[in-house]
C-alpha positions in Angstrom: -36.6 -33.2 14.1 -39.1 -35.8 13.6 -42.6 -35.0 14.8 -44.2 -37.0 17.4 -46.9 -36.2 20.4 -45.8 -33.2 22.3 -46.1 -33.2 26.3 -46.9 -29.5 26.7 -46.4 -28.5 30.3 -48.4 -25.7 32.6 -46.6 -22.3 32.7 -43.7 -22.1 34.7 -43.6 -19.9 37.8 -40.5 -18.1 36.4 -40.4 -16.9 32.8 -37.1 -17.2 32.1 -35.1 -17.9 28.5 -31.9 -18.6 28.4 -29.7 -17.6 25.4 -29.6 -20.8 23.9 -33.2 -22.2 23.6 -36.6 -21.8 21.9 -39.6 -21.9 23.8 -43.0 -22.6 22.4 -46.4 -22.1 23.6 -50.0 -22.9 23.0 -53.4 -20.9 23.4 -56.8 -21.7 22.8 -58.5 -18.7 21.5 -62.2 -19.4 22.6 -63.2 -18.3 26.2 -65.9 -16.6 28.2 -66.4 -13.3 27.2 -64.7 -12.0 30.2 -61.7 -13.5 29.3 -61.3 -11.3 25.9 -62.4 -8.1 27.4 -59.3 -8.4 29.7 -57.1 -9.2 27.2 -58.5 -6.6 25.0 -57.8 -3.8 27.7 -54.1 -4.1 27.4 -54.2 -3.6 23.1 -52.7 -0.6 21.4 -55.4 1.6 19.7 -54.4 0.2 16.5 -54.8 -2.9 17.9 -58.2 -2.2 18.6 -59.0 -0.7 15.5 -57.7 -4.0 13.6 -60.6 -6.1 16.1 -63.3 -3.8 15.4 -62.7 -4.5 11.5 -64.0 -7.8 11.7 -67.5 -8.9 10.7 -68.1 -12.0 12.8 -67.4 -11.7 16.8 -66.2 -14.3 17.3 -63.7 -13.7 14.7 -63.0 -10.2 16.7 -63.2 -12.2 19.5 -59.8 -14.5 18.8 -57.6 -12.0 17.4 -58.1 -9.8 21.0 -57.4 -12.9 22.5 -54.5 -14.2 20.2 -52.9 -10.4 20.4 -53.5 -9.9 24.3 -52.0 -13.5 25.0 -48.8 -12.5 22.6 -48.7 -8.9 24.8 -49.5 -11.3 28.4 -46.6 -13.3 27.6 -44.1 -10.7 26.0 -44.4 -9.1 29.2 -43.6 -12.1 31.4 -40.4 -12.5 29.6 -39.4 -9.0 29.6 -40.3 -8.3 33.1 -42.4 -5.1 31.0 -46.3 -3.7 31.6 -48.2 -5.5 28.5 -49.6 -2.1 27.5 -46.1 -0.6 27.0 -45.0 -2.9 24.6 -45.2 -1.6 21.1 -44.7 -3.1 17.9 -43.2 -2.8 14.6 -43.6 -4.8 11.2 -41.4 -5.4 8.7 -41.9 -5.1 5.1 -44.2 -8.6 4.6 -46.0 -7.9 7.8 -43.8 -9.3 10.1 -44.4 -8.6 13.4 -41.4 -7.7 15.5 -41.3 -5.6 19.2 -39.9 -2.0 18.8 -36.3 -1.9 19.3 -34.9 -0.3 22.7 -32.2 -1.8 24.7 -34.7 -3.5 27.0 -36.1 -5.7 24.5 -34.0 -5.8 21.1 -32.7 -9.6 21.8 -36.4 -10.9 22.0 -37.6 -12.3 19.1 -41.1 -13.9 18.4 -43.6 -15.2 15.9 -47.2 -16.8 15.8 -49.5 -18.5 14.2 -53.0 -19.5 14.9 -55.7 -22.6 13.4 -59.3 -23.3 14.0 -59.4 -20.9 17.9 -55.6 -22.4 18.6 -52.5 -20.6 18.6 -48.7 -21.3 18.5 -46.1 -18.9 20.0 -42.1 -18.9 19.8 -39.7 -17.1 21.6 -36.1 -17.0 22.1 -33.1 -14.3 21.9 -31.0 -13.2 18.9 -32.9 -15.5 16.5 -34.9 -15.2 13.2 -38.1 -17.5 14.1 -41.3 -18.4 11.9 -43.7 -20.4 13.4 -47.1 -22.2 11.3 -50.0 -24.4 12.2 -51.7 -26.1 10.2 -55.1 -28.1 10.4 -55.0 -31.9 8.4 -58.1 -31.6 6.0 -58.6 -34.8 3.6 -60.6 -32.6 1.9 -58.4 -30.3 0.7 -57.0 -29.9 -3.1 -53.3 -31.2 -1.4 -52.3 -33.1 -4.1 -53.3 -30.0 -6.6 -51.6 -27.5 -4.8 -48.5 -30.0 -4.6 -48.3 -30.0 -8.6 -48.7 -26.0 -9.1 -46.0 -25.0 -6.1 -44.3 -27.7 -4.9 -40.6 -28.7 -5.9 -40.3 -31.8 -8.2 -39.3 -33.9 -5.6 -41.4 -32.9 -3.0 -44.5 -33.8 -5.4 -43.0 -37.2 -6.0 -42.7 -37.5 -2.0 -46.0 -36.9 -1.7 -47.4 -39.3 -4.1 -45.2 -41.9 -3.4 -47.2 -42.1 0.6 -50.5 -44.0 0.6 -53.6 -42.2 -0.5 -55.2 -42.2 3.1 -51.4 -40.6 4.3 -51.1 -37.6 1.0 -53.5 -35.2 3.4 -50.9 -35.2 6.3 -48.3 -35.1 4.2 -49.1 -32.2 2.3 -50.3 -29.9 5.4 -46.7 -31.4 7.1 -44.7 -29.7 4.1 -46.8 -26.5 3.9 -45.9 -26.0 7.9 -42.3 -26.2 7.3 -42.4 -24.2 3.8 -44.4 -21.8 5.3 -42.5 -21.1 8.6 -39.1 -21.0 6.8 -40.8 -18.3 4.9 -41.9 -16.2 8.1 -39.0 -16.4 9.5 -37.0 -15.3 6.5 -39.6 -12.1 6.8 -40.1 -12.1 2.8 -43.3 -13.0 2.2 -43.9 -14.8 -1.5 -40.5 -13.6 -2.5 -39.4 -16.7 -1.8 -40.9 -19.1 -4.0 -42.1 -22.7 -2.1 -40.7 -24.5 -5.1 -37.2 -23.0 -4.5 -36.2 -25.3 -1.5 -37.1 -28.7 -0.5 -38.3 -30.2 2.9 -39.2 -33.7 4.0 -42.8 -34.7 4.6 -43.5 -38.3 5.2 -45.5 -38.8 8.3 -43.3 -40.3 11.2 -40.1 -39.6 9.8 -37.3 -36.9 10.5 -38.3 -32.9 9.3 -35.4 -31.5 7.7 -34.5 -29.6 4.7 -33.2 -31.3 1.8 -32.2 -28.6 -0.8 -31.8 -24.9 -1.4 -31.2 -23.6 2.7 -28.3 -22.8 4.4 -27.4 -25.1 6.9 -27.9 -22.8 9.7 -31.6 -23.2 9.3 -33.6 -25.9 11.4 -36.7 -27.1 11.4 -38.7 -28.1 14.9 -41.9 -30.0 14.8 -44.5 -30.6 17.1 -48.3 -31.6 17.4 -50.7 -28.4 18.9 -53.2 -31.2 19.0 -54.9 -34.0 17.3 -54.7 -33.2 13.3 -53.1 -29.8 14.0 -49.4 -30.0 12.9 -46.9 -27.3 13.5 -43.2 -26.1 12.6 -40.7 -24.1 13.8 -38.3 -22.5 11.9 -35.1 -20.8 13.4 -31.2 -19.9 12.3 -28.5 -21.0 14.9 -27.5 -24.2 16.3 -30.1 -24.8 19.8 -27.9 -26.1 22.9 -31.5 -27.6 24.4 -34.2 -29.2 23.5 -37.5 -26.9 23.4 -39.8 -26.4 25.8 -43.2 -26.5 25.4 -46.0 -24.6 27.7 -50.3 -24.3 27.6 -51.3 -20.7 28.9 -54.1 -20.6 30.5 -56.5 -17.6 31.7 -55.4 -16.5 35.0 -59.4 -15.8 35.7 
């Protein structure tokens, strides 16, 4: 799918998700205080361990928020208390919601940039999400040679210099969302597959991935790429939504 400006709509007044489609969703993670403190009432105590480890506050600040916003919207689409919701992790970290008959179809991943954060939903489906901020200052080209594939690297340098930024943070969002949705961490090596990455052109694997693998792109916002990565053919196109604090 070839990335272009996303129209990302209000929340809908029904959470529902059909079998067949992936939902995505946006958050920013910066509010009034007031905001966090409700989100941080519906956390699980290790939850709220994991926020009291961090240094800065306002880096305790956005995972509350990123967490209660994941629980807040779980619990739409499972009809479900936030609070009850309880989660597992696989063996890279993965999270995934504990299995019971109520909720075992539901899967989800997330990512977050810079106070923003993606969601994905959908049912029966291994999902990895990533966003990604475009830096022109950052090594690209460097980290290219060391862990790209062959091709990829010649890709990359083949796109004007002023271009090579968005192209390199373009491929890491699909490298790195395959990855999380494959759940294995740097078991899979980057170089090991191939994806596309010129700006403005189609977002599709090339090499070393099963066919039942897509890849969905979208813009989060100005300079902040994202991809979606899931297994199974989608019958609709995705939806996007913006949550916003009820308060």
């Amino acid at each position: 799918m070839e990335i272009r400006a996303t129209a990302w709509s209000a929340a809908p007044v029904e959470f529902n998700l059909a079998e067949n489609e992936v939902v995505i969703w946006r958050a920013a993670l910066d509010f009034d205080l007031a905001v966090p403190r409700e989100l941080e009432a519906t956390l699980c105590p290790d939850e709220q361990v994991r926020a009291n480890r961090f240094h800065f506050s306002h880096d305790r600040a956005r995972f509350i928020a990123g967490r209660g916003i994941l629980r807040a919207l779980l619990g739409a689409y499972l009809n479900r208390d936030p609070m009850d919701l309880a989660f597992g992790y696989g063996p890279q970290g993965k999270p995934e919601l504990e299995t019971d008959k109520n909720n075992h179809s539901l899967s989800f991943n997330l990512s977050h940039k810079d106070g923003l954060a993606v969601y994905a939903f959908a049912h029966g489906r291994r999902l990895g999400i990533d966003l990604e901020s475009v830096d022109s200052e950052f090594p690209g080209e460097e980290i290219a040679r060391r862990f790209f594939s062959p091709h990829e690297v010649e890709e990359l340098l083949a796109l004007p210099a002023d271009s090579r930024a968005e192209g390199f943070f373009l491929a890491w969002t699909r490298k790195e969302a395959y990855i999380k949705a494959r759940g294995q961490g740097l078991q899979i090596q980057l170089n090991s597959f191939d994806v596309t990455l010129t700006p403005g052109r189609p977002a599709r694997f090339l090499r070393g991935i099963d066919s039942e693998w897509q890849i969905i792109t979208f813009l989060a916002a100005a300079d902040h790429p994202g991809a979606l990565v899931c297994d199974g053919p989608l019958l609709t196109h995705p939806r996007f939504f913006s949550w916003r604090p009820s308060i």
